[in-house]
Backbone as CSV, one residue per row, in Angstrom:
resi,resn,N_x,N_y,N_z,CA_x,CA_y,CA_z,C_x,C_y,C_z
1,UNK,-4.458,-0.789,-24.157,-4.146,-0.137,-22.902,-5.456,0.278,-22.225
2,UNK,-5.467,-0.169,-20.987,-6.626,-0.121,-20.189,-6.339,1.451,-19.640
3,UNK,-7.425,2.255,-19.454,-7.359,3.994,-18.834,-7.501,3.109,-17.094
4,UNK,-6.604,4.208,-17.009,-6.202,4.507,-14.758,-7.676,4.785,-14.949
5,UNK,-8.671,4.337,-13.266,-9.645,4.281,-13.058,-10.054,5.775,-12.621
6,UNK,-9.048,6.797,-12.568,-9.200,8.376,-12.700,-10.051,9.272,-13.759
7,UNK,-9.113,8.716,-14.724,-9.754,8.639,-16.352,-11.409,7.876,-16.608
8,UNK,-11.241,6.700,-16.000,-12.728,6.585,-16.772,-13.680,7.630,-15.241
9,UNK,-13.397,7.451,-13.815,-14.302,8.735,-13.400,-14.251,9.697,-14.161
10,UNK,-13.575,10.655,-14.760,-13.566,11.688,-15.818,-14.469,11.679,-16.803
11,UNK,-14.399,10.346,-17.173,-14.831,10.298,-18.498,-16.734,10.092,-18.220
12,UNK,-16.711,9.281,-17.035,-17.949,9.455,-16.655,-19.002,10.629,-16.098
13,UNK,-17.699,11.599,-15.911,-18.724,12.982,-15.608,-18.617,13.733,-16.662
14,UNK,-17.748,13.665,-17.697,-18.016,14.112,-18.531,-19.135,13.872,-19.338
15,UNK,-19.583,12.565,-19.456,-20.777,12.065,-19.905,-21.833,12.941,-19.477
16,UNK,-22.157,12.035,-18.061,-23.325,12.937,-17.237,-23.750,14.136,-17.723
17,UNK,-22.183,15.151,-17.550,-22.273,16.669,-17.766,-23.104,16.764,-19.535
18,UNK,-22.581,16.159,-20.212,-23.109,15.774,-21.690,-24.680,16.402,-21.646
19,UNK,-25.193,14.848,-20.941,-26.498,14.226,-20.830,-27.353,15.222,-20.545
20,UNK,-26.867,16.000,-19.580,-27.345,17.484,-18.062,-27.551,18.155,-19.064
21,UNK,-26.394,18.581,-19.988,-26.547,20.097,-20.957,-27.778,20.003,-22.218
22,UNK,-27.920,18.622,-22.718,-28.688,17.909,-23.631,-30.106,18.166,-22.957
23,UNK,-30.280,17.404,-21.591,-31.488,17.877,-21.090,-32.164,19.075,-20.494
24,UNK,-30.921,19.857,-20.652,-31.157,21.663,-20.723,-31.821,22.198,-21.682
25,UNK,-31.034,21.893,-23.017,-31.631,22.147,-24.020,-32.948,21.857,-24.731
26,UNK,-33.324,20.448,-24.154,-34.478,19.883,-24.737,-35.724,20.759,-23.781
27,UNK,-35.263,21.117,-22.643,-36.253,21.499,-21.159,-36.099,22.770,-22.190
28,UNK,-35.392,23.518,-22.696,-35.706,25.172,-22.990,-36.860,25.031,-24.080
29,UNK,-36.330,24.246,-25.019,-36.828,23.902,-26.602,-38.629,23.941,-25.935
30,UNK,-38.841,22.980,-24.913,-40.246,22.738,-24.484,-40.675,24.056,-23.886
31,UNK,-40.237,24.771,-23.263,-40.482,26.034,-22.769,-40.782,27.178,-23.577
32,UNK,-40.035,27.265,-24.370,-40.207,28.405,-25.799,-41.518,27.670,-26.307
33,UNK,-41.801,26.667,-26.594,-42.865,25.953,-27.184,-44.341,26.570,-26.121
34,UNK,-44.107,26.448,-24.888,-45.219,27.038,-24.176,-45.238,28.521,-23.827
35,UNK,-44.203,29.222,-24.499,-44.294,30.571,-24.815,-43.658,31.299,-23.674
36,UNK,-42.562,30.656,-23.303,-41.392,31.041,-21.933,-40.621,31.846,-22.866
37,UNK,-39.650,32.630,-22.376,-38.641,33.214,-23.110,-37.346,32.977,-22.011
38,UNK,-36.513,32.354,-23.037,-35.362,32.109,-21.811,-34.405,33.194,-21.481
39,UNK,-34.075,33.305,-20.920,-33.310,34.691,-20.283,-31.879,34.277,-20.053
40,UNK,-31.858,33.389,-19.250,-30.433,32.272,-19.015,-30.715,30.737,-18.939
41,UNK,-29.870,30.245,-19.077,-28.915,28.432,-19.019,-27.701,28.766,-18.106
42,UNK,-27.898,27.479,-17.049,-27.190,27.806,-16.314,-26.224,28.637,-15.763
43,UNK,-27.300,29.254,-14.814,-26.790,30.438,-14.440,-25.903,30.277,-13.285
44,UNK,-24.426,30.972,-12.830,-24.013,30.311,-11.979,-23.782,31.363,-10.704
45,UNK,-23.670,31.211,-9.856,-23.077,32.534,-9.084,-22.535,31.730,-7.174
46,UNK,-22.128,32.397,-6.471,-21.584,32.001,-5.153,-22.244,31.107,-4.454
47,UNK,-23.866,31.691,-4.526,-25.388,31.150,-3.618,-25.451,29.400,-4.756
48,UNK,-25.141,29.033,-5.721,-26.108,28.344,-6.241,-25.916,28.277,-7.750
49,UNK,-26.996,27.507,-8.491,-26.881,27.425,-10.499,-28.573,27.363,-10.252
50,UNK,-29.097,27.791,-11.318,-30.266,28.143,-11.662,-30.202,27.074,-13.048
51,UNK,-30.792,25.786,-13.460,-30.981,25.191,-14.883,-31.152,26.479,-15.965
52,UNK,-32.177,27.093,-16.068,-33.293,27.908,-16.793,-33.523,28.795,-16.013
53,UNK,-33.542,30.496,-16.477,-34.467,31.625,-16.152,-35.179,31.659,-17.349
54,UNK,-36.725,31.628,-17.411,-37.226,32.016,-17.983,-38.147,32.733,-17.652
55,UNK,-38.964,33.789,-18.597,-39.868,34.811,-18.673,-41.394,34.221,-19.159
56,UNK,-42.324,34.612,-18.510,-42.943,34.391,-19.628,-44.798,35.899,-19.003
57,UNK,-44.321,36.553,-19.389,-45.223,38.222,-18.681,-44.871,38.629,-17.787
58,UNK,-45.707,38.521,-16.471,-44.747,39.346,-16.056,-44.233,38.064,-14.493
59,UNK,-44.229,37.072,-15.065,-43.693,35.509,-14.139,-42.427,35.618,-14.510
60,UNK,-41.645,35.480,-13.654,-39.815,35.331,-13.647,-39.870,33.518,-12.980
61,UNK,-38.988,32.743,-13.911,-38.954,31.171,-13.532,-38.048,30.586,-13.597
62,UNK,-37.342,29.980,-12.380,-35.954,29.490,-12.153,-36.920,27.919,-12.309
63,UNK,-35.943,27.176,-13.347,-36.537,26.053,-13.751,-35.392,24.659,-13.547
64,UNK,-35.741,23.925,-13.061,-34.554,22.870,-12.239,-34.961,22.046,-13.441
65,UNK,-33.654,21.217,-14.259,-33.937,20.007,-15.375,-33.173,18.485,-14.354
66,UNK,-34.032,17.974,-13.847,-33.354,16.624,-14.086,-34.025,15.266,-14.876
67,UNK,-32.884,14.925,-15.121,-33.004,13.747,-16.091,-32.644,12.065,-15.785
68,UNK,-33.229,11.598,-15.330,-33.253,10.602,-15.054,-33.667,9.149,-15.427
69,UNK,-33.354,7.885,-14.517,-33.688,6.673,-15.446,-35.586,6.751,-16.070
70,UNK,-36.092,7.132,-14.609,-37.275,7.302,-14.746,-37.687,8.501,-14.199
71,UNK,-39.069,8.957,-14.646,-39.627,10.274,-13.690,-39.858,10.648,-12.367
72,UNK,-40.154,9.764,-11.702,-40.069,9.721,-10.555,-39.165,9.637,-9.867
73,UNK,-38.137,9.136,-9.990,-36.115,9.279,-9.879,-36.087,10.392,-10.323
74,UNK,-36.010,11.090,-11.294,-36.029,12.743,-11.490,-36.856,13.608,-10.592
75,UNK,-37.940,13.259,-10.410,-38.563,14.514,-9.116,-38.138,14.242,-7.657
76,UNK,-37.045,13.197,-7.334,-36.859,12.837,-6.050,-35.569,13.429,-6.220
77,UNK,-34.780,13.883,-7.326,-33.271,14.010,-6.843,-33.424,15.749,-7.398
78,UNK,-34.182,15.959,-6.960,-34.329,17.866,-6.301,-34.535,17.443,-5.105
79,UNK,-33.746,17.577,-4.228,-33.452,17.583,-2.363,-34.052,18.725,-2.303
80,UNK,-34.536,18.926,-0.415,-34.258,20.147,0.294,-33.225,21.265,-0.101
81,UNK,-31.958,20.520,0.303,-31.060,21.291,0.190,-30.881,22.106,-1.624
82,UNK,-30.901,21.569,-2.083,-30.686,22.012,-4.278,-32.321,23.093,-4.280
83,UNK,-33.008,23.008,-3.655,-34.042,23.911,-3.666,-33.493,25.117,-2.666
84,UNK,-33.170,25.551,-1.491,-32.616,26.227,-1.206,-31.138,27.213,-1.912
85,UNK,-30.285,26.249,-2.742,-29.108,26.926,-3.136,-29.886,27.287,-4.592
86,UNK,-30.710,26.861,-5.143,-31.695,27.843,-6.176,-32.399,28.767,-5.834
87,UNK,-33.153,28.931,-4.898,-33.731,30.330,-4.423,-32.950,31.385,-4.122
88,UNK,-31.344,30.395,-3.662,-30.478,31.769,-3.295,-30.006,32.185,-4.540
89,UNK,-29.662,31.595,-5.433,-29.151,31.870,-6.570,-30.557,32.554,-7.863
90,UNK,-31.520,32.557,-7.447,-32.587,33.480,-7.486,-32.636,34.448,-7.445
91,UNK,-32.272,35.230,-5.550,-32.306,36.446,-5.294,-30.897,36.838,-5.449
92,UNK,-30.171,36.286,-6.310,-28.651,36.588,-6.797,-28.916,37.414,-8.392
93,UNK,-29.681,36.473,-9.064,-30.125,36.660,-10.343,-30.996,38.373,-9.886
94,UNK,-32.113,37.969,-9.406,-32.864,39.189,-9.157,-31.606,40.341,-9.059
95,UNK,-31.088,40.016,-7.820,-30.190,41.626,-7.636,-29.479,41.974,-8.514
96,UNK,-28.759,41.069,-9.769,-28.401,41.232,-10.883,-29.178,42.206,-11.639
97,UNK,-30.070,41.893,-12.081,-30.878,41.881,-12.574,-32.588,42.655,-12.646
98,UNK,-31.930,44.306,-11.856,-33.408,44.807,-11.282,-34.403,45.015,-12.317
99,UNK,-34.252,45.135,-13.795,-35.391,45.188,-14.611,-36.644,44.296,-14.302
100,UNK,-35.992,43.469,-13.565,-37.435,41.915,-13.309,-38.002,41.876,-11.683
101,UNK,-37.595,43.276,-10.990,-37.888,43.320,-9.898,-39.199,43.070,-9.547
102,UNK,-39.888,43.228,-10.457,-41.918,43.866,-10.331,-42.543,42.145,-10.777
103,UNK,-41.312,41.234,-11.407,-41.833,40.194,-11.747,-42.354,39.651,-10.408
104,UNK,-43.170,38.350,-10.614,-43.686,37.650,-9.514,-42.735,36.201,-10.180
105,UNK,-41.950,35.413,-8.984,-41.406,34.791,-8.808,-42.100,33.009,-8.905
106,UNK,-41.543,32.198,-9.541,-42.033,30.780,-9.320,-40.741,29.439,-9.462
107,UNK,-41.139,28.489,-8.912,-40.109,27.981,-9.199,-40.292,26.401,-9.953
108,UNK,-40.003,25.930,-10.932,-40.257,24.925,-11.782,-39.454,23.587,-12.047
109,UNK,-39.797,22.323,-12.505,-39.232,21.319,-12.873,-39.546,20.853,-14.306
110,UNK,-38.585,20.753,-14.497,-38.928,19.819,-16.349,-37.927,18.389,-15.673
111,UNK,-38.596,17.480,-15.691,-38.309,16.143,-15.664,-38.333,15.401,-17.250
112,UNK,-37.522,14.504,-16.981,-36.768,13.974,-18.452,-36.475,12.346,-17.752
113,UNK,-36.869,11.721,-18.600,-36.716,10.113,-18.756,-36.525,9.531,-20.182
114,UNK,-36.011,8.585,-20.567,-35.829,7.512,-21.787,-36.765,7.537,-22.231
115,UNK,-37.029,7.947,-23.544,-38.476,7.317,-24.346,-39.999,7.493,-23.365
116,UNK,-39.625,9.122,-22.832,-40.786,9.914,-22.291,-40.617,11.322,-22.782
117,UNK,-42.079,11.731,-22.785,-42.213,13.382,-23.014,-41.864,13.828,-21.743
118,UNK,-40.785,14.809,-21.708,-40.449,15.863,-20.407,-41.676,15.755,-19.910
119,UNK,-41.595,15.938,-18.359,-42.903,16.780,-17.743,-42.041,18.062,-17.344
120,UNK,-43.312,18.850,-17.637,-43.150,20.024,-16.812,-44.203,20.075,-15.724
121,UNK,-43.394,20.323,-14.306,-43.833,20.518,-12.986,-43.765,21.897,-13.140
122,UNK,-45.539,22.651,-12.875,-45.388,24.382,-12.571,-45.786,24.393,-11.148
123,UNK,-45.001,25.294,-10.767,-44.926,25.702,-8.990,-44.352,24.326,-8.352
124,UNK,-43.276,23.589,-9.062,-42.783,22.540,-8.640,-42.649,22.997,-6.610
125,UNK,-41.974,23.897,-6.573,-41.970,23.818,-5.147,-41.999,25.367,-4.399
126,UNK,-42.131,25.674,-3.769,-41.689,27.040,-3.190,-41.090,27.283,-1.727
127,UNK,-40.591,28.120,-2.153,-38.990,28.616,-0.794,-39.872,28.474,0.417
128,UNK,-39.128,28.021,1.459,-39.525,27.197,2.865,-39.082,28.997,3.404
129,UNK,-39.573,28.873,5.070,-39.168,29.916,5.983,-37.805,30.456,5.321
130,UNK,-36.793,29.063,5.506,-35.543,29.759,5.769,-34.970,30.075,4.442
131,UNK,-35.662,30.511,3.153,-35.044,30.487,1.930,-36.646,31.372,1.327
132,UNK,-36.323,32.309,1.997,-37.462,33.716,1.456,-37.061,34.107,0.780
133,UNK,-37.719,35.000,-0.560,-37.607,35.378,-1.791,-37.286,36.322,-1.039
């Protein structure tokens, strides 16, 4: 019995979603390794999802994981727009969150490819006019 073509879309984001959480984990694993402390995994709220909050003194770091065929396909599919609904979901976290008020803010990429070491992008990008900390 062949699955309704509903089912295998399902089954294909379920994958993806798989793949996403896998390359969460591997992006934290590398982070603790450079002496980050993670705070949250996907964080979710109204504004936005945050991959990674991590700590690391007194730097607060919303860290974007994508994973892709190649690296460069991973640093292109952070849009405009997915950088904006992270900064908002930033100053979501922050207001949550006033113990980290005094932190200084950055925002990061761990890129992930097949049979590559993650990169980590620091100060991957920072909030435009209309998406102020």
């Amino acid at each position: 019995m062949t699955p309704a073509p509903g089912d295998q879309a399902s089954a294909g984001r379920r994958a993806a979603y798989k793949r996403g959480r896998n390359a969460e984990w591997r992006a934290a694993l590398l982070l603790r390794a450079k002496g980050y402390r993670i705070l949250a995994r996907g964080y979710r709220c109204r504004a936005g999802e945050i991959d990674i909050v991590a700590r690391r003194g007194a730097l607060l770091v919303a860290v974007e994981v994508k994973a892709r065929a190649d690296l460069t396909a991973a640093a292109e599919a952070i849009n405009p727009r997915q950088r904006i609904r992270i900064a908002r979901a930033m100053r979501d976290f922050m207001a949550r969150n006033r113990n980290f008020a005094d932190c200084d803010i950055r925002f990061d990429a761990v890129l992930m490819a097949p049979r590559r070491w993650p990169r980590h992008i620091v100060d991957a990008w920072r909030p435009g006019d209309g998406e102020q900390m």
